[in-house]
C-alpha positions in Angstrom: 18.7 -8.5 -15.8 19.2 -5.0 -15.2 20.2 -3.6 -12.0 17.2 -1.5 -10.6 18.7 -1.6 -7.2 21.6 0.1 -8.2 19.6 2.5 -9.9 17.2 3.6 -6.4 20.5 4.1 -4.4 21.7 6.8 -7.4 18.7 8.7 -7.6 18.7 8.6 -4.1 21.9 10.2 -3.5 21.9 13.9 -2.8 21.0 17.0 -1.0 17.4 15.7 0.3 15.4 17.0 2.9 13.3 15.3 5.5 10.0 16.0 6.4 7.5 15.0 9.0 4.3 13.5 7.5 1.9 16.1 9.4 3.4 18.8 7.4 2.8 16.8 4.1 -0.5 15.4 4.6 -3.7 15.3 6.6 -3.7 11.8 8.1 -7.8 10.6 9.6 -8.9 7.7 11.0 -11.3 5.4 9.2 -15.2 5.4 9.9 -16.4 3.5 13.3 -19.3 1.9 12.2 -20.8 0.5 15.2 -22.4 -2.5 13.6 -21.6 -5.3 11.2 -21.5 -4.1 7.8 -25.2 -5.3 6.0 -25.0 -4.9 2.0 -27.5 -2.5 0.3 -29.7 -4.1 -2.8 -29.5 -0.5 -4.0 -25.9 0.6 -4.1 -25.6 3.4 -1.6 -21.8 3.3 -0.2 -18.8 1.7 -1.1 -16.3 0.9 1.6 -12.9 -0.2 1.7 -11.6 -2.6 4.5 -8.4 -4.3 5.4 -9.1 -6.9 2.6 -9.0 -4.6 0.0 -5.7 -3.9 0.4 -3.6 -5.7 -2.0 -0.1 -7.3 -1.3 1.2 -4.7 -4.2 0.2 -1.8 -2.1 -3.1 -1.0 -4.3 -6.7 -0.9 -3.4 -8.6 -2.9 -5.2 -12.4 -0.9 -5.8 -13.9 -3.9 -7.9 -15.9 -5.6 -5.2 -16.0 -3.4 -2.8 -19.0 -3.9 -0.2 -21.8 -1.5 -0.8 -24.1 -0.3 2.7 -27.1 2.0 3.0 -25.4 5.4 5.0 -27.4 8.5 6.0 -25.3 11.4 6.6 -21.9 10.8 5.0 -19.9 13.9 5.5 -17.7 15.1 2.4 -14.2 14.9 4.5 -15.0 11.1 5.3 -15.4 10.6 1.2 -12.3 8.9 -0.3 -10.4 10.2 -3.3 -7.7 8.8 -6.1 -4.5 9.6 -4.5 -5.1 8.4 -1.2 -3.5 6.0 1.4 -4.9 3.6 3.0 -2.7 2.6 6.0 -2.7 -0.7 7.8 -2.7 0.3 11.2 -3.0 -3.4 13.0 -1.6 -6.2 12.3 1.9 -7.7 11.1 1.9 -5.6 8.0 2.4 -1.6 8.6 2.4 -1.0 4.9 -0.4 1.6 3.2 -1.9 1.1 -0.1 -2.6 3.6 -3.0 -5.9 4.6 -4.3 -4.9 4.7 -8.0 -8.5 5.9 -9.3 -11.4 7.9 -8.6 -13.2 5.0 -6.4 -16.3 6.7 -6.1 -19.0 7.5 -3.3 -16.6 5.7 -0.9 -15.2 5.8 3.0 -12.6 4.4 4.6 -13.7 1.8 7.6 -11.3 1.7 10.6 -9.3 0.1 11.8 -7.9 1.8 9.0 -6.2 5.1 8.6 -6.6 7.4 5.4 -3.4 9.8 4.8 -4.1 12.1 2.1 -1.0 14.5 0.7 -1.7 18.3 1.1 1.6 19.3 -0.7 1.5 18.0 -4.1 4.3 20.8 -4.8 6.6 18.6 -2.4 5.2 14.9 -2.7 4.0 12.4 -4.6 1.3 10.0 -3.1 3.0 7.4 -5.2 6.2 8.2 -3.6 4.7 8.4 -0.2 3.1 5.2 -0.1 6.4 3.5 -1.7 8.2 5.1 1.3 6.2 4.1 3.9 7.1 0.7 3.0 10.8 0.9 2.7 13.3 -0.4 5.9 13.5 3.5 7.8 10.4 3.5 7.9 9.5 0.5 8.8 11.9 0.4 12.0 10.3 3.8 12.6 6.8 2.4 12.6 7.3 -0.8 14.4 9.2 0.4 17.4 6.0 2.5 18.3 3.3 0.0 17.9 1.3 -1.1 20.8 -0.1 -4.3 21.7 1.8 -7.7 21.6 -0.5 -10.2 20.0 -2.7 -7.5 17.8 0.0 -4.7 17.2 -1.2 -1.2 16.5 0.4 2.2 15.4 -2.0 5.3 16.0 -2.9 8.3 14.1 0.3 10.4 16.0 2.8 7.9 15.1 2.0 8.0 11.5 1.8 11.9 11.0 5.7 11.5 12.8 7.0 9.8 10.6 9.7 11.6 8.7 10.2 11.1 5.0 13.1 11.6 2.9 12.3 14.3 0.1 14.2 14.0 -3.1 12.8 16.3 -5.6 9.7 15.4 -7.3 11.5 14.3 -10.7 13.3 11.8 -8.8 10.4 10.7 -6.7 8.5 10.0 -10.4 11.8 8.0 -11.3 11.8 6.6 -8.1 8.5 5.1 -8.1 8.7 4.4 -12.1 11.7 2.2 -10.8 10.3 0.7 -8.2 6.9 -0.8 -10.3 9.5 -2.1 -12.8 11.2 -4.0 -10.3 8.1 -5.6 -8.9 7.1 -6.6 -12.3 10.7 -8.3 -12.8 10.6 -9.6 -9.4 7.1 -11.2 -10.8 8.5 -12.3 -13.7 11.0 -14.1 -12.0 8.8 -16.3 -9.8 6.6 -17.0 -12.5 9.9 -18.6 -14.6 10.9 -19.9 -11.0 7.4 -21.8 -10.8 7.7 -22.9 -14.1 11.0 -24.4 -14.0 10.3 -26.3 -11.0 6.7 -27.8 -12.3 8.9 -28.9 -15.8 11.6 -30.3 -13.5 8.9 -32.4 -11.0 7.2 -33.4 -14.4 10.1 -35.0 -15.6 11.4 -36.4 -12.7 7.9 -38.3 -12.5 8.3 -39.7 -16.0 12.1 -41.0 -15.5 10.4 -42.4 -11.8 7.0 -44.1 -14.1 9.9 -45.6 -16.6 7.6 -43.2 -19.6 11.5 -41.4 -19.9 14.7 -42.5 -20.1 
């Protein structure tokens, strides 16, 4: 198989800058909605929630819940591009909105960042980076709580990135989507083998193979 690890830590070497968040992006909490969320026969509003949020740091917009909303202001509308940020929880990982998802807000506890300097960032790259181990340590160490951990609106916006240039952060991310799609690969061989292996086992235990 080839190498993508090796691969990130080249394109990764550098002169590279790092940047706080707040100077990258606008970063707003989700919508309070101060009742349980009661789906509208007609349509109305989409809204994404925590289970939306896919382990592959995607949103999934196919089933989202639909609500009746008066008043939706334009800056609590989502667009493609947008992260979605876990902000309780074990994970502290945001996920990507990689299309136009529509009339649609973001319900809180969730936090929407949304990049302001496409000349400096990619939202791909941003949300990749959120997940990776600086990061991470960064995030944790500030959350609050014990049994439901949270990390506010302040600790995301200073959270500093590292900025290669945006022709390595396309290769970076390009990268990174291959190597999930090996790592998938390779479980689904892994799972494979091992059913094969238990079937034959059972016939050599039945006596049905020698």
């Amino acid at each position: 198989m080839y190498n993508l690890q090796k691969q990130h830590y080249s394109i990764l070497q550098g002169d590279n800058i790092k940047i706080k968040i707040k100077k990258l992006a606008s970063v707003q909490m989700g919508y309070s909605f101060r009742s349980r969320l009661e789906p509208s026969e007609g349509g109305g509003v989409a809204v994404i929630q925590m289970k939306d949020l896919l382990d592959d740091n995607t949103v999934w917009c196919n089933d989202l819940i639909k609500i009746d909303m008066n008043g939706v202001k334009e800056h609590h509308l989502a667009q493609r591009g947008d992260l979605i940020f876990r902000s309780r929880g074990l994970l502290t990982t945001s996920a990507i909105l990689l299309k136009y998802p529509g009339k649609t807000v973001v319900s809180a506890p969730l936090i929407r960042i949304r990049v302001t300097r496409l000349d400096m960032v990619l939202p791909e790259y941003l949300n990749w980076y959120i997940s990776q181990r600086d990061a991470q340590i960064f995030l944790t160490s500030r959350a609050k709580g014990t049994a439901a951990q949270m990390i506010d609106k302040q600790v995301i916006e200073n959270l500093e990135i590292t900025l290669p240039d945006l022709e390595k952060q396309k290769n970076i991310v390009e990268l990174a989507v291959l190597s999930a799609r090996e790592q998938k690969l390779l479980n689904t061989l892994s799972n494979k083998r091992k059913q094969y292996i238990e079937s034959v086992l059972a016939q050599i235990a039945k006596g049905e193979r020698k």
